[in-house]
Kinemage of the C-alpha trace (Angstrom):
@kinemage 1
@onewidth
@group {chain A} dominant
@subgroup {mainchain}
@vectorlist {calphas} color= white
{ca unk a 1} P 0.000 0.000 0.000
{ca unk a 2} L 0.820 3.619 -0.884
{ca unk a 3} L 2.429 5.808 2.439
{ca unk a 4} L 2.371 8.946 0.725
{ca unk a 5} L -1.595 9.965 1.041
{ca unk a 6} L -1.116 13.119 -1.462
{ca unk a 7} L -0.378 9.800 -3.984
{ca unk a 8} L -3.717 8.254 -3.557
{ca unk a 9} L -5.490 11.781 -3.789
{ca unk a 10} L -3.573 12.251 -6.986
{ca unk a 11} L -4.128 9.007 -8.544
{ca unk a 12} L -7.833 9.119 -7.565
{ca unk a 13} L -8.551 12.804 -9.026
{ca unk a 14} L -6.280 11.382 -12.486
{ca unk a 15} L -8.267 8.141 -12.226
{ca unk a 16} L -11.900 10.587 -12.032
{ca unk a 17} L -10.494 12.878 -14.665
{ca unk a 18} L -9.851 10.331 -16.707
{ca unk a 19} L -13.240 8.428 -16.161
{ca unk a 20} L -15.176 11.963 -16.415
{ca unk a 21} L -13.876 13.499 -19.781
{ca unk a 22} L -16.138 13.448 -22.541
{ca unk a 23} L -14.677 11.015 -25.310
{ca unk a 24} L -14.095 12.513 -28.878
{ca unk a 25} L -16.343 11.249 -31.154
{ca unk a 26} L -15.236 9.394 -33.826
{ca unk a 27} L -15.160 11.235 -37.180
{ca unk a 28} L -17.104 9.349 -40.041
{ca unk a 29} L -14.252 8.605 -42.572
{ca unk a 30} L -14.136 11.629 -45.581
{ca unk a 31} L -13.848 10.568 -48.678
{ca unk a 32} L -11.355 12.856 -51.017
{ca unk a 33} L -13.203 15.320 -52.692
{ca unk a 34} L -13.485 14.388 -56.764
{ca unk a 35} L -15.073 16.551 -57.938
{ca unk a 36} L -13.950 18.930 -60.393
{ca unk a 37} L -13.969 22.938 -59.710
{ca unk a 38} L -16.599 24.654 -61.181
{ca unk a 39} L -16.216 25.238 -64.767
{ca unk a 40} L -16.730 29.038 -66.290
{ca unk a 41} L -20.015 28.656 -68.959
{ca unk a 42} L -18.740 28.802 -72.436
{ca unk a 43} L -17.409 31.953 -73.902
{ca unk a 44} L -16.966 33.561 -70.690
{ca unk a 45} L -13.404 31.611 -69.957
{ca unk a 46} L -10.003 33.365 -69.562
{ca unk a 47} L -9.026 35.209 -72.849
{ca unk a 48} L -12.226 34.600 -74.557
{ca unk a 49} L -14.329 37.192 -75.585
{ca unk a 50} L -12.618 39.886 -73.238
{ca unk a 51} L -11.281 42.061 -75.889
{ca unk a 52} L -7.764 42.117 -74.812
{ca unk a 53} L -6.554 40.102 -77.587
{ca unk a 54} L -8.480 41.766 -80.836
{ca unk a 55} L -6.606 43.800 -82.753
């Protein structure tokens, strides 16, 4: 048996602690996103029909 009584008072409170802290809830496994970013509607696309490039 322990002699030190500030042992068993620490153990206990570490042993409550531990018995008394909410557990994390287990995350449901994400997938990777796959999709594919968001296209720009035709025409309207880098370089196209800005009128930077006509002469």
């Amino acid at each position: 048996m322990l002699q030190d009584p500030y042992a068993v008072m620490r153990a206990l409170l570490r042993a409550e602690a531990a018995r008394s802290t909410p557990k994390p809830r287990p995350r449901p496994h994400s997938q990777p996103d796959t999709r594919k970013p968001p296209q720009p509607p035709e025409g309207q696309g880098q370089g196209q029909g800005q009128g930077r490039d006509r002469g």
